[in-house]
C-alpha positions in Angstrom: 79.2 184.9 60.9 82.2 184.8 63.3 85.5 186.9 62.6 88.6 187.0 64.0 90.7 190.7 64.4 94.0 190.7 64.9 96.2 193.7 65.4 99.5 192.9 64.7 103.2 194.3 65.5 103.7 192.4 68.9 106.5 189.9 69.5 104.7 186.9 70.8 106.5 185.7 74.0 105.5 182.2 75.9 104.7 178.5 76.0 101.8 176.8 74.0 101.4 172.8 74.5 100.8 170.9 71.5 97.4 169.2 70.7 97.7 166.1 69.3 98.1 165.6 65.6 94.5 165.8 63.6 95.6 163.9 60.9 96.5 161.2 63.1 93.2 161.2 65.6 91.0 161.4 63.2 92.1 157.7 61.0 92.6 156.3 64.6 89.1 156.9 65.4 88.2 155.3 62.1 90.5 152.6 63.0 88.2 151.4 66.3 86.0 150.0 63.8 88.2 147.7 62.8 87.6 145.6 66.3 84.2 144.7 68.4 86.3 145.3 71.2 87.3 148.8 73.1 89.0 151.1 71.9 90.4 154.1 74.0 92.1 156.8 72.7 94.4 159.4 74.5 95.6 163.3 73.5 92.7 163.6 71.0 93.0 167.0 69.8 89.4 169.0 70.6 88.3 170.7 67.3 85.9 169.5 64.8 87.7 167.2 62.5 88.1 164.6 65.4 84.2 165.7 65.8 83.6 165.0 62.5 85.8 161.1 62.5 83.6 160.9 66.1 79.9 161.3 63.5 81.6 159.1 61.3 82.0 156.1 62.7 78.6 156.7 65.4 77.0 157.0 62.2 77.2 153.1 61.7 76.6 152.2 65.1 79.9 153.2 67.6 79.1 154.4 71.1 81.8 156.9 72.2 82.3 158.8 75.0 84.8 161.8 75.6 86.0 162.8 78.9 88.9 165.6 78.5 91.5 165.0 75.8 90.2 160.9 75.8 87.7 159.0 73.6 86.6 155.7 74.1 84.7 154.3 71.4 83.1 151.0 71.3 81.7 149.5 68.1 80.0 146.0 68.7 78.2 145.2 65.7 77.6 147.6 62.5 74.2 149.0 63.2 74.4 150.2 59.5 76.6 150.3 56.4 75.8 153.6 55.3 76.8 156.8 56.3 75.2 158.8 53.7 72.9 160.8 56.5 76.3 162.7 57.7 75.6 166.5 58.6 78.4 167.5 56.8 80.9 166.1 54.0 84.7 165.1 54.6 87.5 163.5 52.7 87.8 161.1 55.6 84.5 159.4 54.4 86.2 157.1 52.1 88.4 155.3 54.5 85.0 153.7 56.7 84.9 151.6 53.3 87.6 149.2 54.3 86.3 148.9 57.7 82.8 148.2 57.1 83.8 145.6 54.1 85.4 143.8 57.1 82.6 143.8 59.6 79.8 143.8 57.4 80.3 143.2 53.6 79.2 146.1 52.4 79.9 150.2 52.7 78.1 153.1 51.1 79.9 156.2 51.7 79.2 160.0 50.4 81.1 161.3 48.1 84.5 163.3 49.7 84.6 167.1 51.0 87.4 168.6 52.0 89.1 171.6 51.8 89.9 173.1 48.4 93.4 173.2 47.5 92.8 171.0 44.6 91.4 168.3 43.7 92.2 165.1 45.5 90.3 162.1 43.9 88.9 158.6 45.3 90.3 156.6 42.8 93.3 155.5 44.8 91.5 154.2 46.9 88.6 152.5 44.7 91.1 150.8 42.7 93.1 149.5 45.5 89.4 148.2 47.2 88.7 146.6 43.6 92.1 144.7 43.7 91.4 143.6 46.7 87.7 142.1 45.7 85.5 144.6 46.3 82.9 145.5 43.8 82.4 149.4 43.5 79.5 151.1 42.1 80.1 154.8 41.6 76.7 156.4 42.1 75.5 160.6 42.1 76.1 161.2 45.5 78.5 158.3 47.0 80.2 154.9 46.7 78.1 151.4 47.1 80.4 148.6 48.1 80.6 145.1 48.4 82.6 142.0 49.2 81.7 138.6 49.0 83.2 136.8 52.4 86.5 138.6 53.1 89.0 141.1 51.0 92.0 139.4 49.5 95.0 140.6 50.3 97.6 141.7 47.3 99.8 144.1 45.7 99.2 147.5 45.8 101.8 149.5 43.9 100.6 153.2 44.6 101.1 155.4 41.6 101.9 158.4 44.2 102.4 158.4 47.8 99.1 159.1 49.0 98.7 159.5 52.4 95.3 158.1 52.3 95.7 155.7 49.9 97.8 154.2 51.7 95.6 154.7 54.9 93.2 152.3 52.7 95.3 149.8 52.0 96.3 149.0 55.8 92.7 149.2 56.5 92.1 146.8 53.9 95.0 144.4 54.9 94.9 143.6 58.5 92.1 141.8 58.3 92.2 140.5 54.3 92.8 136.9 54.0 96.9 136.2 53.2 99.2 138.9 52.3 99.2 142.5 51.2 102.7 144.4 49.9 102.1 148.1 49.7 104.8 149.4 47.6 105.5 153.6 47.1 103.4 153.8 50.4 103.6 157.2 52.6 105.6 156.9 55.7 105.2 160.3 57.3 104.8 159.9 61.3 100.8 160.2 61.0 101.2 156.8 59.2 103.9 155.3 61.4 101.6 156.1 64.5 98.6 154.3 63.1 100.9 151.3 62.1 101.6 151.2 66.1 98.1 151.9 67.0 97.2 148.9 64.8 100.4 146.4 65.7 98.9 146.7 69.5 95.1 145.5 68.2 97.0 142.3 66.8 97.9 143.2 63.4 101.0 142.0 61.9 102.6 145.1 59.6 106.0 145.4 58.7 107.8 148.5 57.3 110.6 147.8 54.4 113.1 150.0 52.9 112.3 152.2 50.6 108.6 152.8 51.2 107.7 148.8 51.1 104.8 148.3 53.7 104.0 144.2 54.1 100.9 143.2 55.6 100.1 139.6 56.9 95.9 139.5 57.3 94.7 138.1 60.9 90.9 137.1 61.1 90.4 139.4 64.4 91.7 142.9 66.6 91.6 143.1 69.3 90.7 146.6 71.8 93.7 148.9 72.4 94.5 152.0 74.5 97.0 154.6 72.3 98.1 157.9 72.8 98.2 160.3 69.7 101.6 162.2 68.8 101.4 165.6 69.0 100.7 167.5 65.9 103.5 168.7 63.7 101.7 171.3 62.0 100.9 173.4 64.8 104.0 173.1 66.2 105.4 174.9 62.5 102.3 177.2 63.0 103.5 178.7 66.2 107.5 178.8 64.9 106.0 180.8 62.1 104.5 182.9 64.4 107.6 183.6 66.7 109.6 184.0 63.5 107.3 186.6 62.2 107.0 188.6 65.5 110.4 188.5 66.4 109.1 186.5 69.6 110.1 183.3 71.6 107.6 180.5 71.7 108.4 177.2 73.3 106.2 174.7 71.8 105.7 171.8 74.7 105.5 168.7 73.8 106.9 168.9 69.9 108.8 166.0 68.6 111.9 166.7 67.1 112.0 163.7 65.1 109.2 164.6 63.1 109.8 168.2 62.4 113.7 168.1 60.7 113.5 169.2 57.8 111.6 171.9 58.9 114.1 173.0 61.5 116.9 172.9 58.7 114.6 176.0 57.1 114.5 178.1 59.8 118.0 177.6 60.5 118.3 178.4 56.9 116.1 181.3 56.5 117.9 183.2 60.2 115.4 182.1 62.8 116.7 180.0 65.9 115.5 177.3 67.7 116.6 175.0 70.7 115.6 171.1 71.8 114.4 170.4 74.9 113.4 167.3 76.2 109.8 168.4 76.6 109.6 170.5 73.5 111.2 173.3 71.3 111.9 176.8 71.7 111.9 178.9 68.9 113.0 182.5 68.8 112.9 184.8 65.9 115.6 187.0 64.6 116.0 190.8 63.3 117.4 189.9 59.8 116.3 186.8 57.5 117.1 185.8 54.1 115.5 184.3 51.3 116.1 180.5 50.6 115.0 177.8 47.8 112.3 175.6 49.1 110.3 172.4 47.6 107.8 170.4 49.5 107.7 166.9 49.2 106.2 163.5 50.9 107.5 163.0 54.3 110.4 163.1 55.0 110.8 166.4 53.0 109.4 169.4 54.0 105.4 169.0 53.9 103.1 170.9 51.8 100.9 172.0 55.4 104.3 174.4 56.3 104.8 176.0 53.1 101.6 178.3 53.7 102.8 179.6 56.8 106.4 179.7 56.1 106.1 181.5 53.1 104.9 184.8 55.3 108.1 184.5 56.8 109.4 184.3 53.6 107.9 187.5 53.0 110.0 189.2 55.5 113.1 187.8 54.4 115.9 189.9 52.7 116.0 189.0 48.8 114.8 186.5 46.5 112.8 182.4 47.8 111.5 180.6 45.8 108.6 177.5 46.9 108.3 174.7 44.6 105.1 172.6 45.4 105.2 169.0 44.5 102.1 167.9 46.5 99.3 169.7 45.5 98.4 171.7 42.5 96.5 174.3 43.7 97.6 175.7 46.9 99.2 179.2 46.2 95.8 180.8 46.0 96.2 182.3 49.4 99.1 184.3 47.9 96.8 187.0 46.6 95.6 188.4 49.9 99.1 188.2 51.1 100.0 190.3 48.0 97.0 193.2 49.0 99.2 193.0 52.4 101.9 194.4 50.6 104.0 191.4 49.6 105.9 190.2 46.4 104.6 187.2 45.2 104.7 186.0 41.4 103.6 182.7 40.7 104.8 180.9 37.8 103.6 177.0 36.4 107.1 175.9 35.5 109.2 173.8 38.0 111.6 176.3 39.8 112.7 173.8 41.7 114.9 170.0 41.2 112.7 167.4 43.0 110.9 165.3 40.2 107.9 167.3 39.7 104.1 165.3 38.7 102.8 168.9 37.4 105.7 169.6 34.9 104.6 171.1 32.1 101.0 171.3 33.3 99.3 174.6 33.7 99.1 174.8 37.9 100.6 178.2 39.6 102.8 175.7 41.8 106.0 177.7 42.1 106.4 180.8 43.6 108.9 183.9 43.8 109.0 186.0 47.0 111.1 189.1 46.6 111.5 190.7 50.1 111.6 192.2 52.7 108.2 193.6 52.6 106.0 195.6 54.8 102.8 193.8 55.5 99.5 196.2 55.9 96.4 194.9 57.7 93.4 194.2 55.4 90.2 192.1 55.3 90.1 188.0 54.3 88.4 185.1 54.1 90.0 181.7 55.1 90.0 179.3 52.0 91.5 176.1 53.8 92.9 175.0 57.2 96.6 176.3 56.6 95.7 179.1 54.4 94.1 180.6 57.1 97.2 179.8 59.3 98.9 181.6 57.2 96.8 184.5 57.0 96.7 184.6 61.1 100.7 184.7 61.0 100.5 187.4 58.3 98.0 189.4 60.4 100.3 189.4 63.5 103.2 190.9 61.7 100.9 193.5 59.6 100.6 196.9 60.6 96.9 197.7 61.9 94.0 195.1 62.4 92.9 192.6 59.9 89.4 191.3 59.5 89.4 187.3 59.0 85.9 185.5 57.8 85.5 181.6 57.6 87.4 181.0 60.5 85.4 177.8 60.5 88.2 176.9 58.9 90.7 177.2 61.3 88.5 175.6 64.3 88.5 172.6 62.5 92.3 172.0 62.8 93.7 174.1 65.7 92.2 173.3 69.1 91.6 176.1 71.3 93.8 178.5 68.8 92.4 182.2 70.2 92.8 181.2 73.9 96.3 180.0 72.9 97.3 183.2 70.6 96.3 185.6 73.5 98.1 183.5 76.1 101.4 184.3 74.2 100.6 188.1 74.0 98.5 188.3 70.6 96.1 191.5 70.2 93.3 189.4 68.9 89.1 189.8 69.2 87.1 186.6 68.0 83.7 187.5 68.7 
């Protein structure tokens, strides 16, 4: 097995461009099966979850190609409308169901993956599918689908926010018969993008206030050429790392629109930052101190920087406190960060004012950091994508070399990550 060592203690000093977003790439891949026609897509982040959207949808009969940072995928006629034989399971399985419905009246999909930081069931998106006239049989290993002639559109009045979910539902409603209304749908900019993305192909979506989505079906989309926005969790993952270091890291290409709520924290928490037109600089600062957080659905600050930003935390003079609203199960990373020497109690009440779906549940989803504290190097094993961001910006700070397993992990949602660590000065060995 691979491992990564890092030696930390060095201010990180330079310029890392910004791939473009995973969680957008990967559903605009998806997307290209909506249409017979072309579909190219620019900035496509290289690591394996936009391999893993690429199996996905060549699975069931797309030809792609990739030829540096763009993919062009063609998808004339569903070879199959199974995509049971994958190599390897992913939560982004469930959305080729509204897709093949479309274009061939039936979908059998495996069962979802993903990482684990909780669990994150199908039924959103079964029940929205159902509304919408599919009939679902839940079997062992999957989901068998079917629609007779095309999916009606209708109201979809999502329970939570769900990203995917509501990823479903537009699948579902460009290309249902009359109108879908989305209400309580996510908006964060991975959405908006795809919205776009889908506009150009001939779809007619409109956003409302207060997280109203309206959908008006067409009976064809067309090809499209789109460029991916650039992805606002690495752009937190290098702050977090110039933060940590004490360093200066301009991240080319980062969208300030999309990331400001978390520029409000570091501004809180003592770090410093400055927009440019062609990115942001961020610079970290001898003394921080502690602040209240909560994540939330876009546009508060998203459950993929509290991982990272909570080893900041760690150095920070005093008491933070993280309230997760998002997921249930995501503090588990905490513990090796504790054997690094800091102060971490988790607690399952709501420390924290944003209406809460796990009050009075028993999830460890608020958490006390009591600092400053000096981080020691150990050995660890990378649970999920951004724990294992985390535990990369906790081994750059620590004193000596840590020993990180599973970095699997982190090749799946950072493209080219080592070559881009060393370029800004970190000590690091991945063989």
């Amino acid at each position: 097995m691979k491992q990564l060592k890092i030696t930390g203690g060095q201010p990180l000093k330079g310029t890392v461009k910004i791939a473009g977003a995973k969680n957008a790439a990967s559903k605009m891949i998806i997307a290209s099966l909506l249409t017979d026609q072309e579909v190219v897509i620019e900035n496509i982040p290289l690591q394996q979850e936009s391999d893993i959207a690429r199996e996905l949808v060549e699975a069931v009969g797309a030809k792609t190609t990739i030829d540096d940072h763009t993919i062009r995928i063609q998808v004339k006629k569903i070879a199959q409308t199974s995509a049971m034989a994958l190599s390897r399971k992913n939560r982004l399985s469930i959305l080729l169901a509204a897709p093949l419905l479309h274009r061939a009246g039936e979908a059998h999909v495996p069962s979802v993956g993903g990482d684990k930081i909780g669990p994150r069931p199908v039924d959103f998106h079964l029940e929205i599918l159902k509304k919408m006239g599919a009939e679902v049989d839940v079997q062992d290993d999957g989901y068998h689908l079917k629609v007779d002639g095309r999916l009606m559109g209708s109201l979809i009045n999502l329970p939570y926010p769900s990203v995917g979910a509501t990823e479903t539902a537009i699948f579902a409603g460009v290309l249902a018969e009359g109108r879908t209304v989305i209400k309580n749908a996510a908006i964060e900019p991975e959405i908006i993008g795809l919205i776009m993305m889908l506009q150009k192909m001939g779809a007619i979506i409109e956003m409302g206030a207060g997280r109203h989505i309206e959908i008006v079906g067409v009976e064809k989309l067309n090809g499209v050429r789109h460029k991916v926005l650039p992805d606002r969790m690495e752009v937190a993952s290098y702050a977090c790392m110039a933060l940590v270091t004490r360093g200066e890291i301009f991240c080319e290409g980062a969208e300030h629109s999309d990331l400001v709520t978390f520029l409000n924290a570091v501004r809180l928490v003592g770090g410093e930052y400055e927009v440019h037109d062609d990115g942001i600089l961020f610079r970290g600062a001898e003394h921080y101190k502690g602040i209240q957080l909560e994540t939330d659905t876009h546009p508060g600050f998203m459950t993929d920087w509290q991982q990272p930003f909570l080893v900041v935390l760690t150095l920070a003079e005093g008491t933070s406190v993280i309230h997760e609203t998002v997921m249930q199960d995501r503090f588990g990373y905490t513990e090796i960060l504790a054997k690094m020497g800091a102060d971490i109690t988790l607690f399952s009440k709501c420390l924290g004012e944003l209406p809460c779906r796990f009050k009075d549940q028993n999830y460890k989803h608020s958490a006390v950091i009591q600092g400053p504290a000096k981080l020691k190097a150990t050995e660890m094993t990378v649970p999920d994508i951004r724990a294992g961001l985390a535990y990369v910006v906790a081994a750059l700070v620590a004193d000596g070399t840590s020993v990180i397993d599973g970095v699997e992990h982190l090749e799946r949602g950072y493209e080219n990550l080592y070559n881009k660590l060393s370029s800004i000065g970190a000590e690091i060995n991945n063989e």
